[in-house]
Steps between C-alpha positions, in 0.01 A plus 500: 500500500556870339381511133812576297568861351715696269628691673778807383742644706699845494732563730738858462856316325714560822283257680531207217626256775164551706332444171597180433447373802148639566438352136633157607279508807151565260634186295506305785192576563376441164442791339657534128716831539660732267721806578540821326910496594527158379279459240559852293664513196737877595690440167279756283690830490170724491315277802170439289584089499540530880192733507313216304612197680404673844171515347473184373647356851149727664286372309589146550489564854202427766729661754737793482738468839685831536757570751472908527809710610510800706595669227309626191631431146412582091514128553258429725301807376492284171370190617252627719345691142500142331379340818185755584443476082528129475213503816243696294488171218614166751484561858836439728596433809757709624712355771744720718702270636632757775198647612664504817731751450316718325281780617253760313695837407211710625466648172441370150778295388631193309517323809153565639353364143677200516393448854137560452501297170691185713183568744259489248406881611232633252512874316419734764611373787711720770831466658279422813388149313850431391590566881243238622583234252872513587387524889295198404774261371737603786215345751490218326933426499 
């Protein structure tokens, strides 16, 4: 049996549907589960109590399961900061749940950080490395 996690999940807001029922298949198995949609007070008119409870729902996550668009946003740009920062004091694991779909820019980019942090991909390494760790998980589908 699979040792229960808290898990977080973030999914872009025109994909809530796919949300809730990714989240309802980690409850299944388990695993307590909050999402950043769901679970976000929005009702501040600045954003700082959203900013906060993000950060609070981080922190009280083992897990962070992210489902990464094609497209860049502030957004994204914005969690990845409070992601990489929240890494330097409690280590994360960052899931990308479609890893799939997703392929390395060729160039430095939002993307190709949150690819090489979902591989565990140390400071330093190459586009090359990214390359072989998504050629790696392909073999093994």
């Amino acid at each position: 049996m699979s040792q229960t996690k808290r898990i977080l999940v973030i999914f872009p807001r025109k994909l809530k549907q796919l949300e809730e029922e990714y989240m309802e298949s980690l409850k299944k198995d388990r695993h307590e589960v909050r999402c950043l949609l769901l679970d976000t007070d929005t009702c501040d008119e600045i954003g700082l109590i959203s900013v906060e409870e993000n950060e609070k729902n981080m922190i009280w996550a083992q897990e962070i399961h992210l489902k990464l668009s094609l497209t860049n946003s502030k957004e994204l740009t914005f969690l990845l900061g409070q992601i990489r920062m929240l890494n330097w004091f409690q280590k994360k694991k960052l899931v990308l749940i479609n890893t799939d779909h997703l392929t390395p820019t060729g160039r430095k980019s939002i993307r190709n950080i949150m690819l090489a942090m979902h591989f565990e991909l140390k400071p330093g390494s190459t586009l090359a490395d990214l390359e072989n760790k998504i050629n790696e998980q392909k073999g093994r589908e």
